[in-house]
C-alpha positions in Angstrom: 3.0 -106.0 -172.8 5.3 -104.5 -170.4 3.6 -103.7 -167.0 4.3 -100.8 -165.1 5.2 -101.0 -161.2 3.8 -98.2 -158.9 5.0 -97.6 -155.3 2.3 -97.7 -153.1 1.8 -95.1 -150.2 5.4 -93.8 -150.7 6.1 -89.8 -150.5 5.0 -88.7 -153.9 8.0 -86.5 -155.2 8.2 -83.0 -154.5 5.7 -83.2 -151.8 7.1 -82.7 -148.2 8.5 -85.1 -146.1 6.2 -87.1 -143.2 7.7 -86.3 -139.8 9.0 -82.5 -140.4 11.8 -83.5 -143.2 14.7 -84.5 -141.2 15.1 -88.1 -140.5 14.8 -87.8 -136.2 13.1 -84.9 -135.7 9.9 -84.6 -133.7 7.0 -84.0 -135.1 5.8 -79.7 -134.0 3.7 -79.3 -130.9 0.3 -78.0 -131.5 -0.1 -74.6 -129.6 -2.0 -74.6 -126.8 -4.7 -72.9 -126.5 -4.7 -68.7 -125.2 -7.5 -68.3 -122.0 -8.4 -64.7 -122.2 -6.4 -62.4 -119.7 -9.0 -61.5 -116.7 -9.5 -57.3 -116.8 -10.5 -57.6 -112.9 -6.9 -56.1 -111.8 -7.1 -53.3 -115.0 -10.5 -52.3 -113.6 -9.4 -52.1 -109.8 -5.8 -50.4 -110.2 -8.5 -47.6 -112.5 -11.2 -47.9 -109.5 -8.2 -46.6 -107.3 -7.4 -44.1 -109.3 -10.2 -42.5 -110.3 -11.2 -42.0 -106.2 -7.6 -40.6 -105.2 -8.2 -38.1 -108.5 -11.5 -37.4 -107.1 -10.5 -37.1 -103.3 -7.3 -34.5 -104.5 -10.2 -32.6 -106.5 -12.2 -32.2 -103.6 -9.8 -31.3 -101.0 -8.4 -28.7 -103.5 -11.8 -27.2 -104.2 -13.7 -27.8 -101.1 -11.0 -28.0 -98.5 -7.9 -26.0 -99.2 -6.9 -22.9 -97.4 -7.5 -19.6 -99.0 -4.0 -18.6 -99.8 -4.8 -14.9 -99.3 -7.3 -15.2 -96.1 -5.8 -14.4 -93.0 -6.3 -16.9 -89.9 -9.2 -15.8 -87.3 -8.0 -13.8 -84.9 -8.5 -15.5 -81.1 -11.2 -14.3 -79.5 -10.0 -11.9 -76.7 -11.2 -13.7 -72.7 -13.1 -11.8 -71.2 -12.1 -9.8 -67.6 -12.7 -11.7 -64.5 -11.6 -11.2 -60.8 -8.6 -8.8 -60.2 -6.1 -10.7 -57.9 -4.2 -8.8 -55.6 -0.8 -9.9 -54.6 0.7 -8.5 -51.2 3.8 -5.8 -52.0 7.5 -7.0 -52.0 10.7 -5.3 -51.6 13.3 -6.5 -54.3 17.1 -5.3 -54.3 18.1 -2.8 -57.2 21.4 -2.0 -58.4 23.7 0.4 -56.0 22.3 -1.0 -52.6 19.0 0.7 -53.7 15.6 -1.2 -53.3 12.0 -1.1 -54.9 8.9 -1.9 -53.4 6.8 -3.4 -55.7 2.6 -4.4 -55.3 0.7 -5.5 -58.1 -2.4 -7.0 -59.2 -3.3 -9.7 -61.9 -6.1 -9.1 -63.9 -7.9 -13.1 -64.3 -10.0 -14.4 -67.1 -13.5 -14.9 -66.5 -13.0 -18.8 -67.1 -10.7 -19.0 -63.8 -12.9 -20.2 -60.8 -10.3 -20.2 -58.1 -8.2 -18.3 -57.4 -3.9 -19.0 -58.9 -0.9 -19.2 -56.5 0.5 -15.9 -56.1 3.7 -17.0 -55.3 4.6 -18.0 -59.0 3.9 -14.3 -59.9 6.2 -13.0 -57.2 9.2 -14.9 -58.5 8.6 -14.1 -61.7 8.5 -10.4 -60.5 11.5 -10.7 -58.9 13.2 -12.0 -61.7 12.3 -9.5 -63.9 12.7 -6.3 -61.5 16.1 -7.6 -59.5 19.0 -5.9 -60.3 18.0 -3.3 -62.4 19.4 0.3 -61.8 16.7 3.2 -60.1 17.2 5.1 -63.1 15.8 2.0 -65.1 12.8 1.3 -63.3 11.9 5.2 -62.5 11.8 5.5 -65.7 8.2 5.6 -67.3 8.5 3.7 -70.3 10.7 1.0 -68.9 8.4 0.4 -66.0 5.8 0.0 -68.6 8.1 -2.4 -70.6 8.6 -3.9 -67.4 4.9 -4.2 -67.0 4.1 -5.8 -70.2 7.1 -8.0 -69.7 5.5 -9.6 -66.7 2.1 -9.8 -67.9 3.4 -12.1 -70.9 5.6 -14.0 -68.8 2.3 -14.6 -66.3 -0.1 -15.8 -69.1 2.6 -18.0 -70.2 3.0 -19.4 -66.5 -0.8 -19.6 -65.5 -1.5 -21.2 -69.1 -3.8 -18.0 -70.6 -5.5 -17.4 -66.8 -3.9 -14.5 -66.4 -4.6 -11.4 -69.1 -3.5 -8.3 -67.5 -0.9 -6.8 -64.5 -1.5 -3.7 -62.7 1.6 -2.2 -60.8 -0.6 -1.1 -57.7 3.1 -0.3 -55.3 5.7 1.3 -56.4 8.4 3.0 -54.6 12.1 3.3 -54.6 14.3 4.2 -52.1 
């Protein structure tokens, strides 16, 4: 009887190779294993989000401006002591001169009495110079007037809301 010969624990054929198929090659790494991606950052960054949308909705709704409303009008001081200041004699065009008294009208909020001497030079600048024509005439002495006033709120910081031209004489 003839006897057979079988190959014990070779590759049966057909059937792939042990070791990947090529003679040297290393065997595949197993993949390792995928943690789960923490959602903590997702959640803050949307946190963050969600509060500046709100905070923008609020100040538009709640906050904003009225577009078409006008801004409150300052409330006007009230009328305190009247200041008299002693009369000076300022130097016109032509060799001409003015005398000139007035008296500044104070807030109620002033407790003591400003230096006058501020409002004299600013009188003086304002009236020096100018021709008799100019300041005999009644609506530039009352341009004049204002002029001062402004310019005399401005230097005693708001303390000041009124001039009255109490001398006024030109030679």
């Amino acid at each position: 009887m003839p006897v057979e010969q079988r190959v014990i624990g070779g590759p049966k054929i057909g059937a792939p190779k042990i070791g990947g198929g090529t003679i040297g090659a290393s065997a595949p790494e197993p993949e390792p294993e995928k943690k789960p991606r923490s959602r903590k950052p997702l959640v803050v960054v949307a946190a963050v989000l969600v509060v500046l949308v709100a905070a923008a909705a609020a100040w538009f709704f709640l906050l904003r401006p009225d577009p078409g409303a006008e801004p409150a009008p300052e409330p006007t001081p009230e009328k305190g002591e009247v200041l008299a200041v002693e009369p000076v004699s300022l130097n016109l065009a032509g060799g001409h001169y003015l005398r000139l008294g007035f008296s500044m009208q104070l807030t109620k909020d002033v407790h003591e009495a400003p230096d006058p001497s501020v409002a004299v030079d600013h009188a003086i600048a304002i009236f020096s110079g100018r021709t008799v024509d100019e300041v005999s005439d009644p609506q530039t002495r009352e341009k004049l007037r204002d002029e001062l006033a402004a310019e005399l709120a401005e230097a005693y910081e708001g303390e000041v809301m009124g001039v009255y031209l109490t001398n006024y004489v030109t030679q």
